[in-house]
N, C-alpha and C positions, 0 to 999 in steps of 0.2 A: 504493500500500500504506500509507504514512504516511498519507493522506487517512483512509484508511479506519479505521486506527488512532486516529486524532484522532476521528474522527466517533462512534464505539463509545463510546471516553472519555465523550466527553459527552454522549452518551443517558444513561450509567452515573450521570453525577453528576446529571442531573435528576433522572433517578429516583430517587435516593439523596435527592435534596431532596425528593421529592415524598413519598416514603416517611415520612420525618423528621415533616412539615408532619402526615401523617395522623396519625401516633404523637401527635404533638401536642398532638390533639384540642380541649378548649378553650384555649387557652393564648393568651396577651399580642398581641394584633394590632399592633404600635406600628409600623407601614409607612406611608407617605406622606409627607406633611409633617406639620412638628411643629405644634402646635393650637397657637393665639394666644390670650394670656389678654388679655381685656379690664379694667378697672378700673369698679368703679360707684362704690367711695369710698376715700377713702384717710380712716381714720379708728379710732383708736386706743379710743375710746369704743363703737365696737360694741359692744353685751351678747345673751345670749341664748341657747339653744341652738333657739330654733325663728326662723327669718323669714319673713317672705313673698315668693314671687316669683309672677308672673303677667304672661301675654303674651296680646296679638293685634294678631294682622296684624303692621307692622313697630315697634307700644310693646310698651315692657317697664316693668314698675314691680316696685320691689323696698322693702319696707318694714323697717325694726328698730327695737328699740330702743335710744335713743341717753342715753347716762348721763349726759354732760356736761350734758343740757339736762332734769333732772330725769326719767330712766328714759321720757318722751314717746317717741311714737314718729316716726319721721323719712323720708317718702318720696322716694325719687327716681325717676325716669321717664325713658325710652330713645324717640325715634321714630323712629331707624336700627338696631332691630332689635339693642342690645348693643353697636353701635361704641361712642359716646359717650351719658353719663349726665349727667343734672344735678338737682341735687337740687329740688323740686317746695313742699315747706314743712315744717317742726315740725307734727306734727299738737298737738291741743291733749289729745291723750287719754296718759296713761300703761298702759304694758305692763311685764309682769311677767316677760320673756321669751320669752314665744310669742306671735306673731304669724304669721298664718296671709293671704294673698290671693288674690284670682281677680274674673274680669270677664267680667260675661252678653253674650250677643250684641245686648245692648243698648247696652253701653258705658260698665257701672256696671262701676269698681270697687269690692268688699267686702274689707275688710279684720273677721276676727274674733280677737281677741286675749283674755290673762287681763289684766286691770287689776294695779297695783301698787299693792295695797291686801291690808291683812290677812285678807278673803275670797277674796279673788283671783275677783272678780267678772270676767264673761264680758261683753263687750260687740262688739259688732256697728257695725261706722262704714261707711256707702259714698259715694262722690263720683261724681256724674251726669257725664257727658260726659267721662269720664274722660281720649281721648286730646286733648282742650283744651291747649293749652299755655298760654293763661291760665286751667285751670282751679288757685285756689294754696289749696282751703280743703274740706274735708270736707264734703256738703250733711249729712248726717244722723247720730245716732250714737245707738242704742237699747243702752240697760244693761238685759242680759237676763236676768242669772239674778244673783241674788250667796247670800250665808250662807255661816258656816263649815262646815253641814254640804254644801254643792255647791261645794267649795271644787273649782278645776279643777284637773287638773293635766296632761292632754293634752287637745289641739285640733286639727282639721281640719276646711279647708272642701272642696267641690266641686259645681259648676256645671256645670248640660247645659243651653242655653238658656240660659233666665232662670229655672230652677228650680237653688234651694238648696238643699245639705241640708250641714248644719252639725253632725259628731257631738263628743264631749267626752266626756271621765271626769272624776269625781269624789267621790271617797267614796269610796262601796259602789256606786257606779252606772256602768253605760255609757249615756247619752242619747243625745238629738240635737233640737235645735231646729226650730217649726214654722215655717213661709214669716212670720207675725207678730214672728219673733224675741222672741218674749215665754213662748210655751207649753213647756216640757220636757217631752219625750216618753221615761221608762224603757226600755230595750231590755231591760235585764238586771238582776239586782240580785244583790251577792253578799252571802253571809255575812260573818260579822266576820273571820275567818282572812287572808280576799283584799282585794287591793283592785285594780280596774282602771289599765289599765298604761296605754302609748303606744296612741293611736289612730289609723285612717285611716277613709277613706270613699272614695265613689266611686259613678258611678251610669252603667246604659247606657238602651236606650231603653225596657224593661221594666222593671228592678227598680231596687231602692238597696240595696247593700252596705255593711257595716260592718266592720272589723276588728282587733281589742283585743288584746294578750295579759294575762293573770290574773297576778300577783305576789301570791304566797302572801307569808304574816309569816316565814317562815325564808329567805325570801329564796335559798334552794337549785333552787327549780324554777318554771316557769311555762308556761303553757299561752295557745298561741297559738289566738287562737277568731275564729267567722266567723258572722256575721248577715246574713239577706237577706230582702226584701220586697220582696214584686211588686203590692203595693197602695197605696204610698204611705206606710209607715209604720201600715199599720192592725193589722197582724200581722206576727210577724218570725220567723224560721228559724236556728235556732241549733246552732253543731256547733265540736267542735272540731279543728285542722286540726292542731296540735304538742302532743303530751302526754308530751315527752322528758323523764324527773327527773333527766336527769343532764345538764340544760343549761339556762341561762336564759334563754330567748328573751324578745327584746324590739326596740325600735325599728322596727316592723311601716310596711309602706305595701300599699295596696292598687292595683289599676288593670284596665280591661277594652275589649276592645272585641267587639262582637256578644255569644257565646253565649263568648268567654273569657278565664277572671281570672286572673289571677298576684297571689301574697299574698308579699310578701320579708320579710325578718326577719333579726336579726343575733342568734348564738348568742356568750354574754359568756363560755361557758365552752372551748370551741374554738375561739375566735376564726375564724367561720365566718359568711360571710353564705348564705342559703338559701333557696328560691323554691318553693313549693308551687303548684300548677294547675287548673284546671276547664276543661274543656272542653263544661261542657254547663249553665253559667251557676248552677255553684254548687250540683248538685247531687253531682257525685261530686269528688273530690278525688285528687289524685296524693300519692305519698311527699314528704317534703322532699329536694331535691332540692340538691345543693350547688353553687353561685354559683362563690363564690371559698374561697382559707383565707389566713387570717394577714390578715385585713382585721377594720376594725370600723367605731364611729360609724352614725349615724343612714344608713338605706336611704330609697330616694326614687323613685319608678316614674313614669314615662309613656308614653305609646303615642305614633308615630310612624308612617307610613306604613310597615306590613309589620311593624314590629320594637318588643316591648314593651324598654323600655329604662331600668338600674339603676343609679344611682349613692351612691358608697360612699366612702370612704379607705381606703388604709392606711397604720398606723404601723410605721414601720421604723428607730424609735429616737431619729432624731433631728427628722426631722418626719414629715410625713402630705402624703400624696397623693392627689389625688383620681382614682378612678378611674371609667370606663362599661364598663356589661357588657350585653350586648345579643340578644335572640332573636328568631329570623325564626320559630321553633316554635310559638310560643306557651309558652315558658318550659320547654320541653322541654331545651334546649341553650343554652349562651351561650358567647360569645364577649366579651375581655376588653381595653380598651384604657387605658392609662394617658391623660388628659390633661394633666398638668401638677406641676410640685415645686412647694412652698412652703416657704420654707426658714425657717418658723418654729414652732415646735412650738404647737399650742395645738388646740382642736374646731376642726373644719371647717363639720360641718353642711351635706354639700350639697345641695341643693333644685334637682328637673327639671320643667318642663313641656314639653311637645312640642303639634304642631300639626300634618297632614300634613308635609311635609319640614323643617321647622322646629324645632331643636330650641336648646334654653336652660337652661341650668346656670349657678347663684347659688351662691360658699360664701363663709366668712366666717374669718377670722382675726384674729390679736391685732393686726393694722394695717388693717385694713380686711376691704373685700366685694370680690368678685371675680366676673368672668364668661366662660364659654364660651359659643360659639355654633355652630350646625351648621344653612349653610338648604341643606343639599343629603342631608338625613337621614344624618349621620354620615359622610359621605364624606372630608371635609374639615371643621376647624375654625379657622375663621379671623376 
C-alpha cells in the first residue's frame, strides 16, 4: 500500500513538472553544463561597436579596432576552433569602428571596414591563404567609395562561395558594392527627412537580400525595410516588414536558408528584441514576433544545422549578458539560453556565425574580446 502510495506521488510530481515546463513555453533553457568562455584578447584598447568574426572549418579570425596602435585594425586567428587565439599582425589600414569579416571557400579572408578619416571612407582588404599560419600581412586593400556625401555609417558583409555582396548606408542611401569593389550600386534613396539606419545582408542560392531600418529626423519612429533580388542586383524588391511609430526599431540582422528568412531587430522603446519571417523567400512576411523582453544591444543571426540562431544581451543594471535564443521553426518559436556574466558594465556587441554543427560567438568588452563555442550545435559549450 505505501509502494503504491509513493508510486502515485511521483507520477503527481512529474506531471506537475511536466505541466510547469509546458506553461513555460519559451522561457531560459540554462540545463546542462555551464558554457566555457574562451579569451581571444585580453585588451583594454578594444574600440568599436561593430567587429569582425568569421570561421571555417577549425580557424577563426576575429578582427577590431585597436586605439592604442592609432585606431588600425588588429587581427587574430584561432586553428582549434576558439580554444586558443593568437594574434596574426596590426593590419596597416585604420577603422573607424566597424569592421565587418568573412572567408570564401577559397580561403580568402575579406575584411570591409569604415576608414578613420573625416569621410569615413569604405575600404575592402582581403588576405589569400588565409588559414597560413605564416600568413602575417594583408595581400590587397581597395579604397572603395569615400566623400562626405557617402559618408558610411553601417556595414555588412556576406559570402556564398566566392561570391560577395557587401551592402552599406550612407547619406540618403542604402547600397551595396559590385564583385570590383569599386562600383556602388543605389538600392534605395531616401528623402531628406530619413536617413538609413543599421544594415545587414545575406544571400541563399537564388536571391540576395538586404535589410535597413529608416531613422526619421524626430528620431521617434523607424521602419524596418527589406530588399530582395533574384538577378544579381539588377533589380530589387522592396517592402517594409516594421512600421511600429511607437517604437524605434533598429540594430537589424538578416539570415536564411532555402526558401526561409528571419529579419531580428531590437525595439529601443520596449526594450524588446523581435524576429519577423518568410517562408516562401521573401515574398510574404509574418507579424513581429517577440524574441525576448528587457534585453537590448546589437542582434546577430546565423543558421546552424536545423536551428536559425540569435544573439543579444541583456542589461540588468549592473552589467550585461550575453544571451542565445534559438528556433528549430524557422523563427516561429525560440527558445532562450543565457551563456555567460560579464561583470563589467560597458557594449557587448555580440557577433554569431554558425556552420553545420558549428557554432561561434565573439563579444567584446571594456577588457577585452571574448568567445563561445558550440561544435555539437548548441548542445554543449565548451
Amino acid at each position: 500500500m505505501k509502494r503504491s502510495i509513493i508510486f502515485k506521488y511521483t507520477i503527481a510530481l512529474i506531471f506537475s513538472g511536466l505541466f510547469f515546463l509546458a506553461l513555460s513555453g519559451c522561457g531560459e533553457g540554462d540545463s546542462g553544463p555551464a558554457p566555457v568562455m574562451h579569451t581571444v584578447v585580453s585588451d583594454t584598447s578594444v574600440s568599436g561597436n561593430m567587429f569582425g568574426l568569421a570561421f571555417a572549418g577549425t580557424n577563426v579570425w576575429v578582427a577590431y579596432q585597436n586605439t592604442d596602435s592609432g585606431n588600425t585594425i588588429r587581427l587574430y586567428r584561432s586553428g582549434d576552433t576558439g580554444t586558443t587565439f593568437s594574434q596574426v599582425f596590426d593590419t596597416d589600414q585604420d577603422s573607424n569602428g566597424m569592421v565587418r569579416a568573412a572567408v570564401d571557400s577559397a580561403d580568402t579572408l575579406y575584411l570591409f571596414y569604415r576608414q578613420f578619416d573625416t569621410a569615413h571612407h569604405i575600404a575592402v582588404s582581403t588576405m589569400d591563404d588565409a588559414s597560413d599560419v605564416a600568413s602575417t600581412a594583408l595581400d590587397d586593400t581597395t579604397i572603395a567609395l569615400g566623400g562626405a556625401t557617402l559618408a558610411s555609417q553601417c556595414l555588412d558583409i556576406s559570402i556564398s562561395g566566392t561570391t560577395t555582396f557587401l551592402p552599406y548606408t550612407g547619406g540618403d542611401t542604402a547600397s551595396y558594392l559590385s564583385a570590383d569593389f569599386v562600383t556602388a550600386t543605389v538600392m534605395q534613396s531616401l528623402d531628406g527627412s530619413m536617413n538609413a539606419g543599421g544594415m545587414a545582408g545575406c544571400m541563399n542560392s537564388t536571391s540576395i537580400w538586404m535589410s535597413a531600418y529608416i531613422n526619421y529626423t524626430d528620431d521617434t519612429n523607424t521602419e524596418v525595410r527589406f530588399a530582395r533580388t533574384g538577378n544579381s542586383g539588377a533589380n530589387w524588391t522592396e517592402m517594409v516588414l516594421d512600421n511600429n511609430d511607437a517604437g524605434i526599431d533598429q540594430n537589424v540582422d538578416i539570415a536564411a536558408v532555402d526558401d526561409n528568412i528571419v529579419v531580428s531587430y531590437f525595439n529601443d522603446v520596449d526594450d524588446k528584441v523581435y524576429a519577423i519571417c518568410s517562408a516562401d523567400n521573401g515574398v510574404n512576411w509574418s507579424s513581429p514576433i517577440e524574441v525576448a523582453s528587457a534585453y537590448d544591444d546589437m542582434t546577430s543571426l546565423a543558421v546552424s544545422t536545423g536551428y536559425f540562431n540569435l544573439v543579444f544581451t541583456k542589461n540588468n543594471g549592473s552589467n550585461k549578458e550575453v544571451y542565445i535564443a534559438r528556433s528549430s521553426d524557422n523563427g516561429a518559436t525560440w527558445t532562450l539560453k543565457k551563456l555567460g556574466t560579464v561583470e563589467y558594465y560597458d557594449q557587448l556587441f555580440p557577433e554569431i556565425q554558425a556552420s553545420g554543427n558549428t557554432i561561434c560567438i565573439a563579444f567584446r568588452t571594456n577588457t577585452g574580446i571574448y568567445f563561445f563555442r558550440s561544435t555539437d550545435n548548441g548542445t554543449t559549450w565548451d
